[in-house]
C-alpha positions in Angstrom: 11.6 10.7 1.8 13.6 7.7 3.4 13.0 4.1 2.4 11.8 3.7 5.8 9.6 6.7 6.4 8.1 5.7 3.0 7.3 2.3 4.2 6.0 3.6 7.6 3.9 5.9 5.4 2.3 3.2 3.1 1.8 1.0 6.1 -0.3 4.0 7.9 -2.4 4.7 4.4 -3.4 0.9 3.7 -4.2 0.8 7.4 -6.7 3.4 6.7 -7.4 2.2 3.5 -8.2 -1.4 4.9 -9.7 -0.9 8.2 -10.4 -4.7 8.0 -7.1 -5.5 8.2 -5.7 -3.0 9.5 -4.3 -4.7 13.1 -2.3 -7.0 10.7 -0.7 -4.3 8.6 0.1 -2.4 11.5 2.0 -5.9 13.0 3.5 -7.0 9.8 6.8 -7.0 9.6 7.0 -9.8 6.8 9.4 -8.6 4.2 7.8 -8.6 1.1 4.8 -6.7 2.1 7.1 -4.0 4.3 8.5 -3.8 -0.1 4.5 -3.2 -1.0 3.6 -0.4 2.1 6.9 1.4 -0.1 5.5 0.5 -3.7 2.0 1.9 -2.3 3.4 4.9 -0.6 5.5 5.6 -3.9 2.8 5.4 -6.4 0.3 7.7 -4.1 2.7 10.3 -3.6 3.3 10.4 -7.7 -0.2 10.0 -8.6 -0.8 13.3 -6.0 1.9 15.1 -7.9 0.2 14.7 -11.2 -3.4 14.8 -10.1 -4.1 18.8 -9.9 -2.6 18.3 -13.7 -5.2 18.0 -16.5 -2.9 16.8 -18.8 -2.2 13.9 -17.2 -5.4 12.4 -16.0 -4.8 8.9 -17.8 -1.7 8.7 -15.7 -3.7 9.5 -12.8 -5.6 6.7 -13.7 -2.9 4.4 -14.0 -1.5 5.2 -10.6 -5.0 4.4 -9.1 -4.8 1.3 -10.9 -1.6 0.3 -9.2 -3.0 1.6 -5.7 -5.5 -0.9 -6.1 -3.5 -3.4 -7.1 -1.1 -3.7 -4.6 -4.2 -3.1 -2.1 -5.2 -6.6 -3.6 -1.7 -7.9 -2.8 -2.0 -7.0 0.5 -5.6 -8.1 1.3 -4.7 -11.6 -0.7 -1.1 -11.9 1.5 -2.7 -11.2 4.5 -6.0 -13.5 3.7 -3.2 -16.4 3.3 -4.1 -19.0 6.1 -0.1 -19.1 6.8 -0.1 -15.5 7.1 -2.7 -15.3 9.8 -1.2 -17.8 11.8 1.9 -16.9 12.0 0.8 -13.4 13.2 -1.6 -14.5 15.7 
């Protein structure tokens, strides 16, 4: 997948994701968090190749683990008082 399609991809699944925020993911275009739409996309799209994998369910684990945490990135960037004014 292209850097970009990835990107537009993680954007679209932390928009659903976070329904909260989801205008202000959809309007980003800071950056750093158009780097963590790609991280997000990247670590879903690994964490459904090993999932149907019994083997590996601790790394399944792990990639939930960094699913969430860049979901916390982006709720924390976006909650950033500088953040919401400049996309208002």
């Amino acid at each position: 997948m292209v850097r970009s399609n990835r990107r537009e991809a993680g954007r679209r699944r932390l928009a659903m994701r976070l329904p909260q925020m989801r205008k202000l993911i959809m309007e980003s275009r800071d950056p750093w968090l158009l780097e963590l739409f790609e991280a997000y996309q990247m670590a879903v799209e690994a964490r459904d190749l090993v999932r149907g994998q019994p083997v590996n369910a601790k790394l399944v684990r792990e990639y939930d683990e960094t699913c969430f945490e860049i979901e916390q990135h982006v709720i924390r960037a976006m909650e950033q008082p500088s953040y919401v004014q400049i996309s208002k």
